[in-house]
N, C-alpha and C positions, 0 to 999 in steps of 0.2 A: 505838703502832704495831701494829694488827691487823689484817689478810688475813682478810676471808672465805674460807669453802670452797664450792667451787660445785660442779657435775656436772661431773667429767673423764673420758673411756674412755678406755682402753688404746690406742698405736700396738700394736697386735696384726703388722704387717708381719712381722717376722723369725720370729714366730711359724707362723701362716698359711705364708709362704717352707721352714719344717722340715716343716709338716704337709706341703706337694704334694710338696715331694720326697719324702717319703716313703710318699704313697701312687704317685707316680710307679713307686717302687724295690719295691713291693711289701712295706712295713718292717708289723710284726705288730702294731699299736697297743697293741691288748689287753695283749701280752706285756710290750711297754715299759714301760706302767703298772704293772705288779704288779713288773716289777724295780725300778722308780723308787718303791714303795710308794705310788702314785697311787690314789685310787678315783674321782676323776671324770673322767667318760667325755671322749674327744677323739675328733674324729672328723675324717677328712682331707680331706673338702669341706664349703663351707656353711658358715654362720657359727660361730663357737667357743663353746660353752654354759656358759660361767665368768662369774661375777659379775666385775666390774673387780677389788673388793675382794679375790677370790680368784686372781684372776690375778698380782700383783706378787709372788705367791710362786712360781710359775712362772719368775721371772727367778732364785729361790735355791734351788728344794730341786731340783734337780739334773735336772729336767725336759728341756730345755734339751738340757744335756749329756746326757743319755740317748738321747734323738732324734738328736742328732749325731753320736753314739757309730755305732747301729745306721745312719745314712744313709752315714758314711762307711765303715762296713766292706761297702757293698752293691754301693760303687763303687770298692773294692780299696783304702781306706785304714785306718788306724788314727789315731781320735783320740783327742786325749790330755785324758786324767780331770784332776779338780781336784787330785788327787794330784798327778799330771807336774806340773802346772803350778806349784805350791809348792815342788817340789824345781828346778824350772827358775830362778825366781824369787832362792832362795834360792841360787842357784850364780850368776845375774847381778849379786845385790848384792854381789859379790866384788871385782867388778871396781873398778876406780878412777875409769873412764869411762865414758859414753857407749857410744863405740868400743868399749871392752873390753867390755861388756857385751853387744852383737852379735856379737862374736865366740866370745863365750861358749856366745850359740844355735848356732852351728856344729859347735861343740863336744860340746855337749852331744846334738845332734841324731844325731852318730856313734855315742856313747855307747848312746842308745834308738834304733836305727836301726830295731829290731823292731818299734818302737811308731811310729815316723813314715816307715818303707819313704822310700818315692822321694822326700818332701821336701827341697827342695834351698834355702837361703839365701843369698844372694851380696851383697857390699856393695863400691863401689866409688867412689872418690874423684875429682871433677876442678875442680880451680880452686873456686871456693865451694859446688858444689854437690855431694853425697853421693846415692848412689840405689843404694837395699835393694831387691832383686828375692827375690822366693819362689817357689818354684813347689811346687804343691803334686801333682804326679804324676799327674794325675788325669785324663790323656787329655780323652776328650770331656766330661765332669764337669765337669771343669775352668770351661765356659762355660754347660751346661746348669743347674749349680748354683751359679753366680758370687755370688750374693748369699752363702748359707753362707759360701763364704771370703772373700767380702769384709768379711765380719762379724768373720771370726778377724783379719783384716790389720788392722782397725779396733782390736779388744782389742790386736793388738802395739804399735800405735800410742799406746794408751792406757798400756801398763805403762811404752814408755821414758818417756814424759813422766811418770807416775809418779815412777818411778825417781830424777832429775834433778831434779823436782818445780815444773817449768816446762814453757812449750808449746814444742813444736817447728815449727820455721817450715815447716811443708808446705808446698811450691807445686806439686807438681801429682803426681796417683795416675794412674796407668797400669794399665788391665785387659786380661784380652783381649779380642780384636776380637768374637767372637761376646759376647761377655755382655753387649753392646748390643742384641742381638735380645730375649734373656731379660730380664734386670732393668735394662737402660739408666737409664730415668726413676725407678727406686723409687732407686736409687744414686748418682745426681746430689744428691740430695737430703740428701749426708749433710754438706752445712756444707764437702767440701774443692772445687779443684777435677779433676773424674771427667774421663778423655779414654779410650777406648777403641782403644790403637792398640798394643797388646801384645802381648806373648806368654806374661806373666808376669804375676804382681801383685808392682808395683812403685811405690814410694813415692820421691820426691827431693824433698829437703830442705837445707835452707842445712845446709851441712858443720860451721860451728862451732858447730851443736848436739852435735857427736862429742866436743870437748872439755871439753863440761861434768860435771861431777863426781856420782857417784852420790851422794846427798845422806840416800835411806832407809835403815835399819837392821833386821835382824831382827824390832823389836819393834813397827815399822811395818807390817811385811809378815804380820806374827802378825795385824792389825789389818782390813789390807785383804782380808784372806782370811774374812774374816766374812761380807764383801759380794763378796765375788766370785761370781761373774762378772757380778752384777746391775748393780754398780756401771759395767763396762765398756760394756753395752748402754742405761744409761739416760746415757750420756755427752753432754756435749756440743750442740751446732748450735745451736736458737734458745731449746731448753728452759731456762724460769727454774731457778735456783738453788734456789730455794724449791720448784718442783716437784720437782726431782730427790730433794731430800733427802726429802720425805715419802715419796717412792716407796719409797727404801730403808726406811725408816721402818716404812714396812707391811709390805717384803719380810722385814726381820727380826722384826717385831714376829708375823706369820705363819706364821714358821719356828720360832716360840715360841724368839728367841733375844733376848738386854737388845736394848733401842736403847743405839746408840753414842752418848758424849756429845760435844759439840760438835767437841772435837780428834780425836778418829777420825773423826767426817764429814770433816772441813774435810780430812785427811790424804788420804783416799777419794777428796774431789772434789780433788784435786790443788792445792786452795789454802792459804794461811793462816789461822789460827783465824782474824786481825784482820781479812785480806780478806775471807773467810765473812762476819762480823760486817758489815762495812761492806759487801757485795752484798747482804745480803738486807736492812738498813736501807734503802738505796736502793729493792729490790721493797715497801718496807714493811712488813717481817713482821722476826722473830726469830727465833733458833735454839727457843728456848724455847718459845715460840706456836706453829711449826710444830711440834713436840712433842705438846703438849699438843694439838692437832686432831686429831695421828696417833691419842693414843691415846683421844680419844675417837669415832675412828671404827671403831678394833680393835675399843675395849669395845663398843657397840652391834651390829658384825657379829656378836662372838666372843657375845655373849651369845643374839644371835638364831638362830645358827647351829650353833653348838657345846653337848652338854651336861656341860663343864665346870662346877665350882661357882664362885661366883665371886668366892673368895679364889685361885682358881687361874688366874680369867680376869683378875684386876688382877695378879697376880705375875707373867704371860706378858707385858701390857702395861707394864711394867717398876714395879708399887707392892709392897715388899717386904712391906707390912702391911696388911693386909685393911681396917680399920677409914681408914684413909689413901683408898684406892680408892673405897670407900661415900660417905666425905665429898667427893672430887673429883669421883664421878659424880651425887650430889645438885647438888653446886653446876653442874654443866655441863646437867643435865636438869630438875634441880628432882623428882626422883622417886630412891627408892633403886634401886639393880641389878637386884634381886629384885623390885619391883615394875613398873619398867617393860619386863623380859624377858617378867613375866607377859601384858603388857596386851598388846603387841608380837609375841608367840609367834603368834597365829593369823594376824596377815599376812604373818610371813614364811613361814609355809607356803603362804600363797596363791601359785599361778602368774606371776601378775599381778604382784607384788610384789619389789622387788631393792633390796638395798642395796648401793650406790655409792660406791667411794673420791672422796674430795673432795682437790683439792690447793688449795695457797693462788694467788689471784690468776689463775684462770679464769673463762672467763665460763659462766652457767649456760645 
């Protein structure tokens, strides 16, 4: 059971949606990068100058969050770092519930009222149906930058079900009325379904998802926070299985952090190791196969790209022993590290020339 890797690019959408607003807001590119310890240039019109391969670390080294940081303090907010969010996380798996764990964000929201000003969360019950309203303070924001929050409502969406470690039966997401002029059709698009008749960002769902039992543990949440936030944006809608996980794959393999083995993916993507195992037999591929592609698509960028040595470019790609890596990347190339970086080094300095993340089971 083997998946080719073909040519995949980037949905760069939510990306592109932080760059305009941000040059919308007047936000210092330059500046953001050097806090974010970035050196490649972004620019907030025009297409984005990142290799795909270098992009999926944009979903984990804090790029992301940094951009959202400065758009939402432009427009009278405070968002909240991957810090808040681990300590948020970790006050939610307190709870016993579902229920208890939203009421937890209430809670907790009083607590940093500093840090989330005018956010306001409401949850209310009637007959089978339950419906979480947010509002996130944001005046006319609110609707000129609807994708941004619709993106964060997307991730809350993500951790309860997390959480519970099951889906939750969404039936229909309520935005405001203007943020059908702005992002209407990029947001329709996200797999629920979108109605624009709000005032709030509001989600209803079958109620006796409220009763279901937090199911993660501390050591879980130690785990997901590896891939966080990457994991919540590459969530979901038509995307294979098999693509998702390379994604992360590279995002951490990029972040020069281990890949996670099988049970911390499966945990991530909110399924069981056996389900994992049996979704991605169904795509035709393995946990192990999609592996082994990641990392010989790390080694070929990291080697072209990077001048790491490369005992140190197989130990980022997760081979603890040098002599291990040289044999893996002969057998994948048929050439040693060292040799084929050499042969390889003048084209990737050519203009013309880009090397491409591959994921399993696209078409070229």
């Amino acid at each position: 059971m083997q998946a080719d890797l073909h040519e995949q690019s980037i949905d760069w959408q939510i990306l592109q949606d932080l760059l305009r607003c941000a040059g919308e807001l007047g936000v210092d590119m330059h500046q953001v990068q050097i806090e974010a310890g970035h050196t490649v240039a972004v620019e907030s019109s025009g297409p984005i100058p990142f290799d795909s391969i270098e992009g999926f670390a944009l979903l984990d080294r804090y790029l992301v969050d940094a951009l959202r940081k400065a758009i939402y303090a432009q427009v009278g907010l405070a968002s909240m770092s991957l810090q808040d969010y681990e300590i948020l996380f970790h006050y939610m798996l307190g709870a016993a519930n579902l229920r208890g764990a939203l009421e937890r964000i209430a809670v907790f929201g009083r607590l940093v009222e500093s840090r989330l000003r005018n956010a306001r969360l409401r949850l209310r019950t009637e007959s089978d149906l339950a419906t979480l309203s947010l509002d996130w303070g944001a005046g006319v924001g609110q609707e000129r930058f609807a994708r941004i929050f619709f993106n964060e409502f997307l991730r809350l969406i993500y951790i309860l079900e997390w959480m519970i470690g099951t889906s939750i039966e969404v039936r229909q997401i309520l935005l405001p009325r203007g943020a059908l002029t702005h992002h209407g059709d990029a947001i329709r698009d996200c797999g629920y379904r979108v109605d624009f008749a709000g005032d709030y960002y509001v989600v209803r769902f079958a109620a006796s998802a409220l009763e279901a039992p937090i199911v993660r543990d501390l050591g879980d949440l130690q785990e997901l926070m590896k891939v966080f936030p990457a994991v919540t944006l590459l969530r979901g809608g038509s995307m294979r299985l098999a693509d998702r996980i390379a994604r992360l794959l590279i995002s951490q393999g990029l972040a020069g952090k281990p890949m996670l083995p099988a049970p911390q993916i499966a945990c991530a993507m909110n399924v069981s190791e056996a389900t994992m195992r049996r979704k991605l037999q169904e795509e035709r591929t393995t946990y192990a196969e999609i592996r082994r592609q990641c990392q010989l698509r790390l080694a070929r960028h990291l080697l072209l790209r990077s001048k790491a040595s490369v005992a140190a470019i197989g130990y980022q790609i997760g081979f603890t022993d040098e002599a291990a890596f040289r044999r893996a990347f002969k057998n994948w190339t048929s050439e040693a590290p060292a040799v084929w970086r050499a042969r390889h080094r003048s084209e990737c300095e050519s203009p013309t020339r880009r090397e491409h993340l591959h994921v399993p089971g696209t078409a070229e």
